[in-house]
MIDRENSE-213832 format. One record per residue (C-alpha): residue number from 1; residue in one letter; x negated, y, z. Coordinates in Angstrom, 2 decimals, decimal comma. Layout:
BEGIN
i / aa / x / y / z
NUM / a / X / Y / Z
...
END
This chain:
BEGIN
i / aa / x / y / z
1 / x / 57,99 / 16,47 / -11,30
2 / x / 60,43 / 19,48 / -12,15
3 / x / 60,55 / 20,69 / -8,84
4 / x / 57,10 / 20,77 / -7,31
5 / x / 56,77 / 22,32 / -3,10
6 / x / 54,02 / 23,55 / -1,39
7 / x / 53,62 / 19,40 / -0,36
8 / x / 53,54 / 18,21 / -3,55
9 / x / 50,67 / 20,85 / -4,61
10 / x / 48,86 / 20,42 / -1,71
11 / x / 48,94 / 16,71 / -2,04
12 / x / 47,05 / 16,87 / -5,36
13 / x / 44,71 / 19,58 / -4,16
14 / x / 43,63 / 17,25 / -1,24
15 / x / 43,33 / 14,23 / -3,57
16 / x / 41,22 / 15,89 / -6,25
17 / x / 38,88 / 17,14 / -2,82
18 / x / 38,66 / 13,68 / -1,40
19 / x / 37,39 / 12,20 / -4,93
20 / x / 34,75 / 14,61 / -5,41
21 / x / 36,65 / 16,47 / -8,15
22 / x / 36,45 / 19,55 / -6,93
23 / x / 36,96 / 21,66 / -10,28
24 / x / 40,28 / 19,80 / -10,62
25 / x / 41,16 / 20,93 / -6,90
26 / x / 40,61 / 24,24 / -7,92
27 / x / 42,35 / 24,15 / -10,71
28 / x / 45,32 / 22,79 / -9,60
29 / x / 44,97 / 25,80 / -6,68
30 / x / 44,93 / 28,44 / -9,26
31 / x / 47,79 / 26,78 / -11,05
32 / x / 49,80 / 26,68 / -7,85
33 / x / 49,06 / 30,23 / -7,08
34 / x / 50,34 / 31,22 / -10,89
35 / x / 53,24 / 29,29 / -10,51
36 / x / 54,35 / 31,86 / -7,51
37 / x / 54,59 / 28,77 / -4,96
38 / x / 53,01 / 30,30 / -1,74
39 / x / 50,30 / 28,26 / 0,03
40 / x / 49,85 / 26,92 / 3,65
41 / x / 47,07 / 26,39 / 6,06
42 / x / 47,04 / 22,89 / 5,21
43 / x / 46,42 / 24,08 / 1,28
44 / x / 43,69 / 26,20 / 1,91
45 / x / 41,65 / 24,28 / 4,25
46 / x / 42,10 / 21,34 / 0,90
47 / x / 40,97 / 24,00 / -1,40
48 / x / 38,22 / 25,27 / 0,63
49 / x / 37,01 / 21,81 / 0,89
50 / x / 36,77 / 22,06 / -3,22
51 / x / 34,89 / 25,30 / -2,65
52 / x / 32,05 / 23,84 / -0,64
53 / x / 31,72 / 21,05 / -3,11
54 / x / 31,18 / 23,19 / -5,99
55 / x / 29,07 / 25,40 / -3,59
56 / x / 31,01 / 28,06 / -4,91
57 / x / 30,87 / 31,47 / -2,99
58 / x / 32,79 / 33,61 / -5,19
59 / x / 35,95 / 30,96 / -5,15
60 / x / 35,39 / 30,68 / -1,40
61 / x / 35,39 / 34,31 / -0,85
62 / x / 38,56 / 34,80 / -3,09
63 / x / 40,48 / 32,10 / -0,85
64 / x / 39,66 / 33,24 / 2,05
65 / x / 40,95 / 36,84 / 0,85
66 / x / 44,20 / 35,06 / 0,21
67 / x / 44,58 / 33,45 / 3,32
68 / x / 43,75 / 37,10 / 5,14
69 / x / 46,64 / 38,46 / 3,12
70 / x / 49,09 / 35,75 / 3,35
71 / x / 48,52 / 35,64 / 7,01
72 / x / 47,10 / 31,97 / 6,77
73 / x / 43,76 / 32,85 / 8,69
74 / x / 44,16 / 32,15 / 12,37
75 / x / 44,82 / 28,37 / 11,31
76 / x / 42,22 / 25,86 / 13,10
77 / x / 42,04 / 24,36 / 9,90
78 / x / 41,26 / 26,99 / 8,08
79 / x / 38,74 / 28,52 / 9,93
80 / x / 36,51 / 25,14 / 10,06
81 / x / 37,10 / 25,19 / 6,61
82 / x / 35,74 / 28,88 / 6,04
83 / x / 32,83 / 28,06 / 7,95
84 / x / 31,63 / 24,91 / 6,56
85 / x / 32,40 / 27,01 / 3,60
86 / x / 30,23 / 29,69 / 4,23
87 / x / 27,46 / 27,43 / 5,86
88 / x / 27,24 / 25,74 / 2,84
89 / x / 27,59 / 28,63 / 0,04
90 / x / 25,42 / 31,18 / 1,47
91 / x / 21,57 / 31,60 / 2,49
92 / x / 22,32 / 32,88 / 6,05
93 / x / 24,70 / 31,64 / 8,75
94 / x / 26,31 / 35,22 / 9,35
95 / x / 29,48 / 34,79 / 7,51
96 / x / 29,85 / 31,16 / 9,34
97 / x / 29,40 / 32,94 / 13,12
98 / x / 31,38 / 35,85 / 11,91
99 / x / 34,35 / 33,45 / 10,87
100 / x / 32,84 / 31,30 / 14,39
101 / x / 33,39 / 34,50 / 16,79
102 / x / 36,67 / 34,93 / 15,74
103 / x / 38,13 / 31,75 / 16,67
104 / x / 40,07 / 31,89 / 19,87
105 / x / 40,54 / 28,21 / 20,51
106 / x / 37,99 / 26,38 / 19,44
107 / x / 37,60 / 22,29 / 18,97
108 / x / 35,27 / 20,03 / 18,65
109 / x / 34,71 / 20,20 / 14,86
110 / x / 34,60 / 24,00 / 15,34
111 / x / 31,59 / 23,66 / 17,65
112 / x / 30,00 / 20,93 / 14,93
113 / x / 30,47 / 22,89 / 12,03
114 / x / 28,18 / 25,70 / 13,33
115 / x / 25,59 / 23,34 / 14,75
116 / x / 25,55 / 21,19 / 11,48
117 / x / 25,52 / 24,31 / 9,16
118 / x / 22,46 / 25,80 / 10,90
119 / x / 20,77 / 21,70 / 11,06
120 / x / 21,57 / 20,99 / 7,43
121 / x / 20,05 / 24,62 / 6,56
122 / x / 16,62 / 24,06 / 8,26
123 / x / 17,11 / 25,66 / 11,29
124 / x / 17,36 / 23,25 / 14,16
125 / x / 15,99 / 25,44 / 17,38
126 / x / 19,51 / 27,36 / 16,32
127 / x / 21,68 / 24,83 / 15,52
128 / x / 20,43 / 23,45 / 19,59
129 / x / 20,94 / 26,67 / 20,98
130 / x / 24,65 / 26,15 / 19,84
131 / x / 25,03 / 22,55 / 21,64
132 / x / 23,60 / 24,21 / 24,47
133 / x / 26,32 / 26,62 / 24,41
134 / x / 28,56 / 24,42 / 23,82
135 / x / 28,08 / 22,05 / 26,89
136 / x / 27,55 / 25,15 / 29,07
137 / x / 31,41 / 26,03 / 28,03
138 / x / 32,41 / 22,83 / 28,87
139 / x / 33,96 / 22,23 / 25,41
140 / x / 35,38 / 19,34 / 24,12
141 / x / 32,39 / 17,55 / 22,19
142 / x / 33,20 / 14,52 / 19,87
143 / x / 30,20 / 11,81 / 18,93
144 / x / 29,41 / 14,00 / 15,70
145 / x / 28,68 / 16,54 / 17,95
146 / x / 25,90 / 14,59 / 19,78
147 / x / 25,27 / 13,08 / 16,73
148 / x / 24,35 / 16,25 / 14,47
149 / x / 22,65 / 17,61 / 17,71
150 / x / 20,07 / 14,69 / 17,73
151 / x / 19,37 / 15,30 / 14,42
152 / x / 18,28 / 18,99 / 14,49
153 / x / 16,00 / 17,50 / 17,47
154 / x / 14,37 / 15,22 / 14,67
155 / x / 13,91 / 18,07 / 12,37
156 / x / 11,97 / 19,63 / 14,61
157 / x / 10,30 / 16,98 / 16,38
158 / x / 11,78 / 17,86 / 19,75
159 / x / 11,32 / 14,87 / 21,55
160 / x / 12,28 / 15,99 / 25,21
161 / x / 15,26 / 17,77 / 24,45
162 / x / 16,25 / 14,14 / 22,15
163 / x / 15,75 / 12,65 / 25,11
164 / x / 18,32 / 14,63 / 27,12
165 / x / 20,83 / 14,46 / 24,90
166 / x / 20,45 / 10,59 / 24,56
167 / x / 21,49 / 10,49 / 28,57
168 / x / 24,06 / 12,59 / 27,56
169 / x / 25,29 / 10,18 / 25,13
170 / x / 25,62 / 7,44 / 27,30
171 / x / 27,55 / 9,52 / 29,90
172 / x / 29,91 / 10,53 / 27,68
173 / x / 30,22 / 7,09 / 26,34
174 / x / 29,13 / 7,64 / 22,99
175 / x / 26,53 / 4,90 / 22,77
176 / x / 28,84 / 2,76 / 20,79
177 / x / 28,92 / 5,02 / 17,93
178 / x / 26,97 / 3,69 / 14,92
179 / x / 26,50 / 7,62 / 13,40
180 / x / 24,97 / 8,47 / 17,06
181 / x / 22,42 / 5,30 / 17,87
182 / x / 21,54 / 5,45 / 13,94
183 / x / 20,69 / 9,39 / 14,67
184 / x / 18,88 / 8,06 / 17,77
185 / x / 16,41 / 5,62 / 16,09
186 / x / 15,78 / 8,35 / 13,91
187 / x / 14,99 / 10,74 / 15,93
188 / x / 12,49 / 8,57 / 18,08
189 / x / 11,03 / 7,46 / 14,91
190 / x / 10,67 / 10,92 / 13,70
191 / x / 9,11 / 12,03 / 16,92
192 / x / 6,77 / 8,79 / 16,31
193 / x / 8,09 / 6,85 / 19,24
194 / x / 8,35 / 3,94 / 17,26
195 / x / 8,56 / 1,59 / 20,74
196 / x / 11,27 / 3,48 / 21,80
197 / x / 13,01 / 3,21 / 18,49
198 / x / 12,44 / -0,24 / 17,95
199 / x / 13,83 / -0,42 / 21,39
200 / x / 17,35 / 1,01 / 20,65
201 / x / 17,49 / -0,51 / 17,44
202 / x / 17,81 / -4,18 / 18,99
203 / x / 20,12 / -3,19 / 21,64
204 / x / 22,34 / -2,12 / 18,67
205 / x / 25,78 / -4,97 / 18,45
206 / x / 26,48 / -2,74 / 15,27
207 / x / 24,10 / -1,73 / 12,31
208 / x / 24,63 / -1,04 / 8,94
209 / x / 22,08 / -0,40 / 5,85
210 / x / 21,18 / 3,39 / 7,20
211 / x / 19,94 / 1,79 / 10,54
212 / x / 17,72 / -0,53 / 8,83
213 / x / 16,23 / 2,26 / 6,59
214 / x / 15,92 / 4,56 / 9,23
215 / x / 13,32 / 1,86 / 11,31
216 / x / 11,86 / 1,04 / 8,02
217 / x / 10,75 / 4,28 / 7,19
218 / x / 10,02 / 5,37 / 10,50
219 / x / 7,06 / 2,11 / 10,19
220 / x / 6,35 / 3,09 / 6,90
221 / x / 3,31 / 5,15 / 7,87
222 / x / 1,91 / 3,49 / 10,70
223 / x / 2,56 / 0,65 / 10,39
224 / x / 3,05 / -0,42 / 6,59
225 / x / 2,85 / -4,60 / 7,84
226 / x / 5,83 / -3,69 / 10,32
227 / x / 8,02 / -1,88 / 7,61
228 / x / 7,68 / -5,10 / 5,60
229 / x / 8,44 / -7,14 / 8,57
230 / x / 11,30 / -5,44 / 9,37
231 / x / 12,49 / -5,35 / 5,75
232 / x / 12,64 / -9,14 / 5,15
233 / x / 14,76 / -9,55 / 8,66
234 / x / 16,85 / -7,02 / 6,77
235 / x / 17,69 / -9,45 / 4,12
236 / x / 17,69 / -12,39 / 5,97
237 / x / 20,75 / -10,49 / 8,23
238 / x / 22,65 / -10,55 / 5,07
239 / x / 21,91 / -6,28 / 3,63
240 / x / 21,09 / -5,71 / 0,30
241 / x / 18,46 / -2,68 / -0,16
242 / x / 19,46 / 0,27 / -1,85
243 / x / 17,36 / 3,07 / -3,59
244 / x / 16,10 / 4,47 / -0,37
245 / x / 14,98 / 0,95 / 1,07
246 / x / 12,92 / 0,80 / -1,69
247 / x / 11,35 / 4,07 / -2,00
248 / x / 10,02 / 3,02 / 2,04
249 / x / 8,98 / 0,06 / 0,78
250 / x / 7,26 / 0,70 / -2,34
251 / x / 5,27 / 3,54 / 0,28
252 / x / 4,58 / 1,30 / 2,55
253 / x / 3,07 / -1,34 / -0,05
254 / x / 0,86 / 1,60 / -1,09
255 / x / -0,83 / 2,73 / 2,15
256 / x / -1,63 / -1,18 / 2,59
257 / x / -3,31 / -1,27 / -1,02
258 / x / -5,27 / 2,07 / 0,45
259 / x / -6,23 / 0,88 / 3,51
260 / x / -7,56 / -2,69 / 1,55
261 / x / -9,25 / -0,48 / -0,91
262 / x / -10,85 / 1,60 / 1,92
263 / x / -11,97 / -1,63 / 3,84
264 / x / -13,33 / -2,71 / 0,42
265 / x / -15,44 / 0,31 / 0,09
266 / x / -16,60 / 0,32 / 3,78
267 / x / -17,83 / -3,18 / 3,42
268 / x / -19,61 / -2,16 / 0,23
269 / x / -21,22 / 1,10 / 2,19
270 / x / -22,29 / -1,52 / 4,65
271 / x / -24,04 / -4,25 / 2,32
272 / x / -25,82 / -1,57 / 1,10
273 / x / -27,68 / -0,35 / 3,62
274 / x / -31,20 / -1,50 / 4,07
END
């Protein structure tokens, strides 16, 4: 193309960034940026996107320079961006609040961004505190929302709060979202209420191969027998086991050969005594 706009660049960027080549996004940023054609909101967010994938601080940093002196900062898009940005480059969450704070109108993926970047970095009692904040404003949630909010209840084992936000769910009308009951059954497996889980899991119309690994694992340790029960209805429903399937499996199969080794040596301990 001899004459290339701001489209046309930005079109690549975002295609490079959706494929998972995120060196060629940048690339094709700096190369846009050399060329003298002047970015938009819609570019950066794309090439902040490539940022995050190369969990690259120092590009992330220098774009979101730019967009401060181009005037681009301000954007909804681009301040999600920064954030998952900065949630995902650094070791603390103070550069994703700061960029957070300053966000006059936030949405729903504004509000997710900060719980998920606190969740995916360990810290779930935060990334809660946020939800909470977020329903006491009355902001617009979306089913990510609830669904990244169950989540950091499972990573901390907060079973009563999980519980809470599952009636939330089904007020809002979320229940039919695959993301949120798979979240669910993980979090009642991960709190080890396996009934409960086992529960939601056949109420599910919808599941896909994450929401028969989740219950699989979730049996894996306390019930190895189950895990393998629940693994051959798995294939019989038509899902081939991946990587993950397997590793619960193979786990499971091992804490039965402990347990028959263990019964083996009790019954041993027992014939011998006199």
């Amino acid at each position: 193309m001899p004459d290339r706009d701001v489209v046309a660049w930005t079109t690549m960027i975002a295609g490079y960034a959706s494929c998972n080549e995120h060196a060629y996004a940048w690339g094709m940023f700096c190369n846009m940026v050399r060329s003298e054609m002047n970015p938009d909101e819609f570019t950066v967010s794309s090439v902040l996107k490539a940022c995050k994938g190369m969990k690259s601080l120092s590009c992330g940093v220098l774009v979101h320079g730019f967009a401060i002196k181009h005037g681009i900062q301000g954007f909804i898009y681009v301040d999600n961006a920064l954030m998952d940005m900065y949630a995902t480059c650094c070791a603390s969450m103070r550069d994703a609040c700061m960029v957070f704070r300053g966000i006059e109108l936030k949405n729903p993926v504004s509000w997710t961004t900060l719980i998920a970047g606190y969740t995916h970095g360990g810290n779930g009692h935060h990334g809660l505190q946020v939800f909470r904040q977020m329903l006491l404003e009355e902001a617009e949630s979306n089913p990510y929302s609830f669904s990244i909010a169950i989540r950091a209840c499972a990573s901390i084992g907060c079973q009563n709060y999980g519980k809470q936000i599952h009636t939330a769910v089904i007020k809002h009308g979320c229940e039919s979202s695959l993301p949120v009951m798979n979240s669910i059954v993980d979090m009642y497996c991960r709190c080890g209420c396996l009934s409960e889980a086992n529960q939601y899991f056949h109420e599910m119309t919808q599941k896909d191969l994450i929401t028969w690994n989740t219950l699989i694992a979730g049996y894996e340790k306390s019930d190895s027998s189950e895990s393998f029960f629940i693994f051959s209805q798995m294939e019989s429903n038509g899902f081939r086991p991946d990587c993950i399937t397997f590793t619960s499996v193979i786990a499971a199969r091992a804490n039965l050969a402990v347990l028959s080794c263990g019964q083996l040596i009790h019954g041993g301990i027992i014939l011998q005594r006199p």
